[in-house]
C-alpha positions as CSV (number, residue, x, y, z in Angstrom):
1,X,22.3,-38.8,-7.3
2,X,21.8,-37.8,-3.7
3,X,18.5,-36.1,-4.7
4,X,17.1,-39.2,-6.6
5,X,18.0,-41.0,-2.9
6,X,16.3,-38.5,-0.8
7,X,12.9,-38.8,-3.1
8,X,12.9,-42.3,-2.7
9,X,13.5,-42.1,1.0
10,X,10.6,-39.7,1.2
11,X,8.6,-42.0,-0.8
12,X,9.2,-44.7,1.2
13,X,7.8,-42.8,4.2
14,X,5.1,-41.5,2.9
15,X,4.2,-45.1,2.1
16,X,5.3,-47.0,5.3
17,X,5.1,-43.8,8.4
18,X,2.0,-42.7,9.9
19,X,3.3,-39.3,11.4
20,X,5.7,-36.8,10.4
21,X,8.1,-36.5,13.1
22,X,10.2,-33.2,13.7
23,X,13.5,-34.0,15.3
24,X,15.5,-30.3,14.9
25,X,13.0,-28.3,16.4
26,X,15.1,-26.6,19.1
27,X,17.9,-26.2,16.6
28,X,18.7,-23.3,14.6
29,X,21.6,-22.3,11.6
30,X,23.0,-19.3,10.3
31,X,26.0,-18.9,8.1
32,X,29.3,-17.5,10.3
33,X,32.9,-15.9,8.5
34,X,34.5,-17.5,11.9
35,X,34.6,-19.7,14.5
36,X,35.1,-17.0,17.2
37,X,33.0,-16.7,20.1
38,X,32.2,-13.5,19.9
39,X,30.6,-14.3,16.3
40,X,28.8,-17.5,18.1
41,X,27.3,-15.4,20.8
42,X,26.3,-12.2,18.4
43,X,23.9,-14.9,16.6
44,X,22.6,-16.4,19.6
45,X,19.4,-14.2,19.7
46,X,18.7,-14.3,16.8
47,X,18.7,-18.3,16.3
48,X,17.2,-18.5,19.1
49,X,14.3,-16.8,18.1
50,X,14.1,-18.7,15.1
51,X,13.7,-21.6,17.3
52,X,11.0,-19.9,19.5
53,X,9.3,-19.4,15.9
54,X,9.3,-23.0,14.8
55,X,7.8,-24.3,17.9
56,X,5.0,-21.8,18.3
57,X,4.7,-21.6,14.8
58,X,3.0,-18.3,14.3
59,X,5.7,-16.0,13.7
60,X,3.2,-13.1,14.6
61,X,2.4,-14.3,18.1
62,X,6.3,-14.4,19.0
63,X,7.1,-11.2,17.5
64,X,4.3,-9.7,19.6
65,X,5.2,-11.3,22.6
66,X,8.0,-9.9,25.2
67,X,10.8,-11.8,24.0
68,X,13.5,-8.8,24.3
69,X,14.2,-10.0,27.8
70,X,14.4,-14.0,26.6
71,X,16.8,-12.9,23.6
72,X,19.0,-11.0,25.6
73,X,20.0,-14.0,27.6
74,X,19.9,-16.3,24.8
75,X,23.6,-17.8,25.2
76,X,22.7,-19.0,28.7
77,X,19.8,-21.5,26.9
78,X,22.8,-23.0,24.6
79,X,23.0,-26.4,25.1
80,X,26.0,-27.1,22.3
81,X,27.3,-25.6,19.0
82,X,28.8,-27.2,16.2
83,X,29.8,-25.7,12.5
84,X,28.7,-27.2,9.0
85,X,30.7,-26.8,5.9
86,X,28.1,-26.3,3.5
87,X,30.2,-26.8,0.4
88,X,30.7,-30.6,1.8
89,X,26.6,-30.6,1.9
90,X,26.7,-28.9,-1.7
91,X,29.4,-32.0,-2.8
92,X,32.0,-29.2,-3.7
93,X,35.2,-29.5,-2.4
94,X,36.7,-27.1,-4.7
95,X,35.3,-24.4,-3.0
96,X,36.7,-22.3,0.3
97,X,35.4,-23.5,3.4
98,X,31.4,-22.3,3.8
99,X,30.5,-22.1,7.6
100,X,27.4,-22.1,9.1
101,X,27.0,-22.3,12.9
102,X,24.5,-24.6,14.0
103,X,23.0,-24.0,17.8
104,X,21.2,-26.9,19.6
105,X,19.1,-24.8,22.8
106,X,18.1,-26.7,26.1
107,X,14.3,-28.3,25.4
108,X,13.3,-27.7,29.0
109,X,14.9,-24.2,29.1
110,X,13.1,-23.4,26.3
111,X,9.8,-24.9,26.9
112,X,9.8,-23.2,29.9
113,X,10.5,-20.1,28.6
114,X,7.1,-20.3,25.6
115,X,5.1,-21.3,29.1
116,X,6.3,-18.2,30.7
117,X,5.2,-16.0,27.5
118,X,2.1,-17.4,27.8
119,X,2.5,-19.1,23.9
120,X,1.5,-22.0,22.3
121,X,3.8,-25.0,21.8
122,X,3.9,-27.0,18.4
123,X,5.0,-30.3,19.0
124,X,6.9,-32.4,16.8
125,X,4.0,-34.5,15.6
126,X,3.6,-32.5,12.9
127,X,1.2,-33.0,9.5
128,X,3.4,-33.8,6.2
129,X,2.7,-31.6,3.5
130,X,2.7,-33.0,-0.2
131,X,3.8,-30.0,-2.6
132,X,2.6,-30.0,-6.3
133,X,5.1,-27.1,-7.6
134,X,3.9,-25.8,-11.1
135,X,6.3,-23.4,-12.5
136,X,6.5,-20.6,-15.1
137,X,9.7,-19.6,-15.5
138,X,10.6,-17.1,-18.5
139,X,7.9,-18.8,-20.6
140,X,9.0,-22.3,-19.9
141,X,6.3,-24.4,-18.3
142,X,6.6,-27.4,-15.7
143,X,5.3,-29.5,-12.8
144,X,8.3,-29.8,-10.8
145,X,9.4,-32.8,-9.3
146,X,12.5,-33.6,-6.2
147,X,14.7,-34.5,-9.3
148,X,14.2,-31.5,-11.7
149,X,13.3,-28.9,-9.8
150,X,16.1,-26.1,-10.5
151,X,18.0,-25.2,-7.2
152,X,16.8,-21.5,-7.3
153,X,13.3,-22.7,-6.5
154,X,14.2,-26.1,-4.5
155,X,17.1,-24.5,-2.0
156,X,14.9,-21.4,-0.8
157,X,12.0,-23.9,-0.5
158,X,13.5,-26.4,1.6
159,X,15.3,-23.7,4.0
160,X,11.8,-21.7,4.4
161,X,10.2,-25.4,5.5
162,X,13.2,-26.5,7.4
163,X,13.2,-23.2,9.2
164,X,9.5,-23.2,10.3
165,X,9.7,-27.1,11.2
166,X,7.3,-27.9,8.5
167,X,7.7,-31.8,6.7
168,X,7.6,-31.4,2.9
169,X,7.4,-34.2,0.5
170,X,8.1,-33.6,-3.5
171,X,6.3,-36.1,-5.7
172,X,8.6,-38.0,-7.6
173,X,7.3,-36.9,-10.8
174,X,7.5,-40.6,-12.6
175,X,5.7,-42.1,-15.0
176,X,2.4,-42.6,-12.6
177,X,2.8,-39.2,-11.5
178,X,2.9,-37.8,-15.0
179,X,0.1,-39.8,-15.9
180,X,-1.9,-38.9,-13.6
181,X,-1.6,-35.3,-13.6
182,X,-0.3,-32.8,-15.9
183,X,1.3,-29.0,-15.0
184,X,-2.5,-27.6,-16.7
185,X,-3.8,-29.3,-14.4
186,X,-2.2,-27.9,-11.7
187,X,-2.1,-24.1,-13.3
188,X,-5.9,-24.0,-13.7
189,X,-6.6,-25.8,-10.7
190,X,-8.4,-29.2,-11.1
191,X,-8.9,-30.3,-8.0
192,X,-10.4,-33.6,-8.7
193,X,-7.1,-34.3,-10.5
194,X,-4.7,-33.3,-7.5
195,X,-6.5,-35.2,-5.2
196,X,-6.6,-38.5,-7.4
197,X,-2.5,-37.8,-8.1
198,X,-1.9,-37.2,-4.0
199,X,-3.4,-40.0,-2.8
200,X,-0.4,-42.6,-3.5
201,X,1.6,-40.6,-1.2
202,X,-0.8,-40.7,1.5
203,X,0.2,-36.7,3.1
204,X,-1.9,-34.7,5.3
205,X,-1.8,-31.8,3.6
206,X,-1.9,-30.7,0.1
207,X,-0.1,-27.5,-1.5
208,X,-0.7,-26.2,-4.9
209,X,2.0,-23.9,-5.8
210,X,2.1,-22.0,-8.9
211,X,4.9,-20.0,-9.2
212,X,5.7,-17.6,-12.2
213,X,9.4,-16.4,-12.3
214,X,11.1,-13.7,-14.3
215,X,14.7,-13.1,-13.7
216,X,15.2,-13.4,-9.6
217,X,11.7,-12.1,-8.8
218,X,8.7,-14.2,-8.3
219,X,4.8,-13.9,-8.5
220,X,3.2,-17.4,-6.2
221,X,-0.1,-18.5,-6.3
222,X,-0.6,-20.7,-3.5
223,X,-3.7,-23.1,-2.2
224,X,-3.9,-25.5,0.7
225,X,-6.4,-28.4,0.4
226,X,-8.5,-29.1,-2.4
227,X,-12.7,-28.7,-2.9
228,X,-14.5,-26.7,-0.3
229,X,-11.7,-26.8,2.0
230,X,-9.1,-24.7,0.3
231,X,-7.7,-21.7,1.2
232,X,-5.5,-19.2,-1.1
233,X,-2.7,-16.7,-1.1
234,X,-0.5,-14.8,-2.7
235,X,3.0,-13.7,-2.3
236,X,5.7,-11.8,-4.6
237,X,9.2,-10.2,-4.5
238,X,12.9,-11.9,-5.1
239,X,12.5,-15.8,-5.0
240,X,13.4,-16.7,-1.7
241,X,11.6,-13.7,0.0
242,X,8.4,-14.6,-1.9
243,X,8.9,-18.0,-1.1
244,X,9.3,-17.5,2.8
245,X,6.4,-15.0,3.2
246,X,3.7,-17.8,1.3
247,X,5.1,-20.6,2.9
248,X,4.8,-18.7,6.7
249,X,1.2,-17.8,6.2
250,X,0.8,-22.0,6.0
251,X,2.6,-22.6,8.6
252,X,0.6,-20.4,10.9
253,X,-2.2,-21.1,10.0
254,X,-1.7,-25.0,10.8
255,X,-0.2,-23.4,13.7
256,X,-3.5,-22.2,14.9
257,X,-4.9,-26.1,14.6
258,X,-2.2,-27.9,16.1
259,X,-0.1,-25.6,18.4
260,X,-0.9,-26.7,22.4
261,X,-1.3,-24.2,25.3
262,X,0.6,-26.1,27.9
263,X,-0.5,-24.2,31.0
264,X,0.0,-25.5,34.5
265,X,-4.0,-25.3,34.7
266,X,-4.2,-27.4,31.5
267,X,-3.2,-30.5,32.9
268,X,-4.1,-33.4,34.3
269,X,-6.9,-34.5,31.5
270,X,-8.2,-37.7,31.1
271,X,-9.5,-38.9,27.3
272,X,-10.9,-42.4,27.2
273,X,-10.3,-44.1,23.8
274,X,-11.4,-47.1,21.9
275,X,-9.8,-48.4,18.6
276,X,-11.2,-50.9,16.8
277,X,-8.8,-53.7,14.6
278,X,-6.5,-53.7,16.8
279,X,-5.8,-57.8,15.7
280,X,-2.2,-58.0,16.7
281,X,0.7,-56.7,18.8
282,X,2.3,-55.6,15.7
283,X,-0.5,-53.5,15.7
284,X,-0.5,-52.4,19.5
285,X,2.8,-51.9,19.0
286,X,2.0,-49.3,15.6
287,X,-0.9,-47.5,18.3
288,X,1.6,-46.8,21.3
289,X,4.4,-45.6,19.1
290,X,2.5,-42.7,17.5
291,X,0.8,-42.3,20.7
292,X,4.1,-41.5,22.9
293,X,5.0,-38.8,19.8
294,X,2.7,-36.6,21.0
295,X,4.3,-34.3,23.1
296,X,0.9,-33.1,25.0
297,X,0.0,-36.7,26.0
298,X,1.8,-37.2,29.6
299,X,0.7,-40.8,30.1
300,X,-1.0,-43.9,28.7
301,X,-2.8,-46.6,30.4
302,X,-4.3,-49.6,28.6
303,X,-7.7,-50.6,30.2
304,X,-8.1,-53.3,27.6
305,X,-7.0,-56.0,25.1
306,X,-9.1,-57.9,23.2
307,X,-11.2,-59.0,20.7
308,X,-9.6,-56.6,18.6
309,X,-10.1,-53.6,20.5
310,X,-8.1,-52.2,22.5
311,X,-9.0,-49.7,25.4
312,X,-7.3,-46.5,26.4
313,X,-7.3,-43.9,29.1
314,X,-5.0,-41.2,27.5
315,X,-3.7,-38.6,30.5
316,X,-3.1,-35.3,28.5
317,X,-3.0,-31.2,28.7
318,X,-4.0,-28.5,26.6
319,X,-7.2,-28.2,24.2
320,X,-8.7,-31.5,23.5
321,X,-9.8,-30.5,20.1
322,X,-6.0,-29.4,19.4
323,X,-5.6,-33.3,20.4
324,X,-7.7,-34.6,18.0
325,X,-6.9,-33.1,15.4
326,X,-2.5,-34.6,16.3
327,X,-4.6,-38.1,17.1
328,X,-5.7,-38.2,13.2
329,X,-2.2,-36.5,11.6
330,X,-0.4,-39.3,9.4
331,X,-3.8,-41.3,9.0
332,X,-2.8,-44.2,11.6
333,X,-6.4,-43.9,13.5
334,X,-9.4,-42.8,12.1
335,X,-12.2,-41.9,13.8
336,X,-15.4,-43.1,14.0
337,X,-18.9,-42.1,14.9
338,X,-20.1,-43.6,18.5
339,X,-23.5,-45.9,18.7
340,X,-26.6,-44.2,18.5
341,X,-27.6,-45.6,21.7
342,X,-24.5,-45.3,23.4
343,X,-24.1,-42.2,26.2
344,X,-20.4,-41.6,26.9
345,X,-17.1,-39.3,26.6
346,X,-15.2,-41.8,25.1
347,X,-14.1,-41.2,21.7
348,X,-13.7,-44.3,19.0
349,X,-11.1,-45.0,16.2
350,X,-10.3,-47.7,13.7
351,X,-6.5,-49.0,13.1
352,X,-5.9,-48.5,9.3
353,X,-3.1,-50.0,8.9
């Protein structure tokens, strides 16, 4: 029952939110025997790098950085610990206490620390990715929704996302879903078909998966975005291992679009913006929300109010593509093409909704 829940939660925010918003990025968890300190501070490092891999999101670019130094004093960045009890999370109480240790690290301590390395920063406006899951397993063929999707395949999914702070939505797998589109569609890769099927759930990214299974090993086919713009990959080994490595080379790759260098020289930016159908304050309202999300935009200040349009000066730091690219994640603006005849720097969107 809790899973039916959570599908229709994430339904409901794929229909109603315009962003994906990462709230644990400067957590990490690890399963623990005790609740000893020594234990705590033995798993410090490596949580902590975890954490310095979610928020630069290329796993290669922290491992090749000088992070021995950072790791070595990662107990002083603790900001608070707690413990989990998984088999409460699992719903069995029958079972022996299962810890895991969750550590929360200081944001500033840490920012400061990725500025120091000289790495990117991945903020936690982050794109949701819809996942159509078609599975092989022993022979037995099926395009996995939240509700049947066996826990082998789900559990390792959802840890590999939640541990590179990447938002994944399962479809719900319904009636509209299954008649819309069908696991051979999925296995031989109509795209047309995927694309018509995603767009009731309105997610930035779209990720085939087709994922053949024999015993505890898997072979994954996987393929971001649809038409000319998709990319594939392949990954095998034991499920959870084939899982993680297919699922990383997503996340740094998005990574490279979205990440921020956040250098002392990048600051200070100005981007003038006009968005068009802006009719109400509800509206206004929708615009500055998403707008204070974004973790490189240091302030906002509103030229202009009317006649629908509302006019922006947008103080930010890093690449400006990089902040394009956040402006459009979750589908809130949209941008449009300036007059012919006009000669300026400022950039134009439309409210969609």
């Amino acid at each position: 029952m809790h899973r039916l829940f959570y599908a229709l939660i994430l339904l409901f925010l794929s229909f109603s939110s315009y962003a994906a918003e990462v709230n644990n990025l400067y957590q990490a968890t690890a399963p623990v025997t005790t609740q000893q300190q020594k234990e705590r501070d033995a798993l410090a490092p490596e949580l902590l790098k975890q954490v310095l891999i979610k928020l630069v999101g290329n796993e290669n670019q922290v491992n090749n950085a000088d992070i021995a130094p950072v790791l070595a004093n990662a107990t002083q960045l603790v900001e608070r610990y707690e413990y989990i009890r998984n088999n409460i999370e699992a719903a069995d109480l029958t079972q022996p206490d299962q810890l895991s240790l969750r550590l929360s690290f200081d944001k500033n301590a840490v920012n400061a620390v990725i500025r120091q390395l000289g790495l990117p920063r991945w903020g936690k406006v982050r794109p949701d990715v819809l996942v159509w899951l078609a599975t092989d397993i022993d022979g037995q063929q099926t395009l996995q929704g939240l509700e049947n999707i066996p826990q082998a395949v789900f559990k390792p999914l959802q840890q590999a996302a939640d541990e590179r702070g990447l938002p994944i939505l399962m479809p719900l797998m319904d009636l509209q879903d299954q008649s819309a589109l069908s696991f051979d569609d999925v296995w031989s890769g109509n795209d047309d078909a995927i694309s018509a099927a995603s767009q009731r759930y309105g997610a930035d990214i779209i990720l085939i998966i087709k994922m053949t299974i024999h015993d505890d090993t898997a072979q994954i086919v996987w393929q971001s975005g649809t038409g000319d713009t998709r990319q594939r990959w392949t990954s095998e080994g034991f499920i959870t291992a084939s899982i993680n490595k297919g699922l990383g080379v997503l996340v740094d790759n998005l990574a490279s679009e979205y990440a921020q260098h956040n250098q002392v020289s990048d600051t200070n930016k100005t981007l003038s913006v006009q968005i068009d159908e802006v009719n109400d304050y509800a509206g206004f309202s929708r615009v500055m929300a998403y707008l204070n999300q974004i973790d490189s935009i240091e302030n906002i200040r509103v030229n202009n109010l009317g006649m629908n349009i509302l006019d922006l000066d947008i103080s930010y730091s890093g690449d400006l593509q990089v902040l394009q690219r956040l402006l459009s994640v979750g589908g809130l603006l949209s941008e449009l093409s300036a007059p012919e005849d006009t000669i300026t720097d400022k950039k134009h969107y439309r409210l969609t909704h």
